[in-house]
C-alpha positions as a printed Julia matrix, in Angstrom:
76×3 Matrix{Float64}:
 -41.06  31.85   22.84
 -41.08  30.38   19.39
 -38.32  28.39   18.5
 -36.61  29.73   14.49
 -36.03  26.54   12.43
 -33.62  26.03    9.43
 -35.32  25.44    6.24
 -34.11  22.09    5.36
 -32.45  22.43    1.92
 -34.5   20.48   -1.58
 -32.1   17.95   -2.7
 -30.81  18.66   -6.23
 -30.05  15.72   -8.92
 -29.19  15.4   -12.26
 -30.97  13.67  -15.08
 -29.22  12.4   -18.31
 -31.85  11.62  -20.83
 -31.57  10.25  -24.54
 -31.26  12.83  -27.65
 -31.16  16.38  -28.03
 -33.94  18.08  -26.1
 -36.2   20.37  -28.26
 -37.36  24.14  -26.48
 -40.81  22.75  -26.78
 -39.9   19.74  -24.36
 -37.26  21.51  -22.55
 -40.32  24.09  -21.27
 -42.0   20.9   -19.54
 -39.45  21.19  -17.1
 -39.35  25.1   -15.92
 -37.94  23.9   -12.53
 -34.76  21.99  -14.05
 -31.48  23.64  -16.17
 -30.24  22.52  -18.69
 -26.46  22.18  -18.63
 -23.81  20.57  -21.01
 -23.5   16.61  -21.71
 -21.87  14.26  -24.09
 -23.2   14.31  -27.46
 -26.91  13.05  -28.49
 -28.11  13.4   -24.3
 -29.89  16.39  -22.84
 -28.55  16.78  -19.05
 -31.18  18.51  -17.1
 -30.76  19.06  -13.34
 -32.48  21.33  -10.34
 -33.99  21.15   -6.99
 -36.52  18.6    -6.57
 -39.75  18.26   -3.36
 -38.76  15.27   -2.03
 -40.17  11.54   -3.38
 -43.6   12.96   -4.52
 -41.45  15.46   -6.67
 -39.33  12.86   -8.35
 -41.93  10.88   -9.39
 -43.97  13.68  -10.64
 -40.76  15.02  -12.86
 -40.19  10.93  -13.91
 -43.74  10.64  -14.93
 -43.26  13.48  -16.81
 -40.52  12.37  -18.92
 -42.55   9.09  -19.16
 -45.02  10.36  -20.52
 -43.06  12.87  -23.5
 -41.94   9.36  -24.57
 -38.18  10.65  -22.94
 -35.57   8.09  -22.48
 -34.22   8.67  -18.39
 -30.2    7.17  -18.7
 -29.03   7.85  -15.74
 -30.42   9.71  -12.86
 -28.63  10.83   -9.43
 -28.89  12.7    -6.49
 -26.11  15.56   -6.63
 -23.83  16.42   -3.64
 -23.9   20.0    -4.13
């Protein structure tokens, strides 16, 4: 008899990065929103595949020259 399993949920978190995101480099990130933050940031947040996953979506903000302020794992 095969046993059903949960799916275990992708932890969400929130990046606040330096400056007002253009579409251009807002499209690099199809998996995140985009959602309101204090003036001259770009908040961007979404589901992320575990470690692999946030150092794939860091490396890509490395490497668009993007400034990462603050980053954190949301509780919701």
């Amino acid at each position: 008899m095969a046993v059903a399993t949960t799916p275990v949920p992708r932890p969400r978190y929130e990046f606040l990065v330096r400056g007002a995101l253009s579409e251009r480099a807002l499209a690099a990130f199809p998996e995140l929103a985009h959602v309101s933050a204090p003036a001259g940031c770009t908040r961007l947040t979404g589901p992320v595949d575990g470690d692999q996953g946030l150092r794939a979506l860091l490396a890509r903000f490395d490497v668009l020259g993007l400034t990462v302020i603050e980053m954190r794992r949301s509780t919701d």
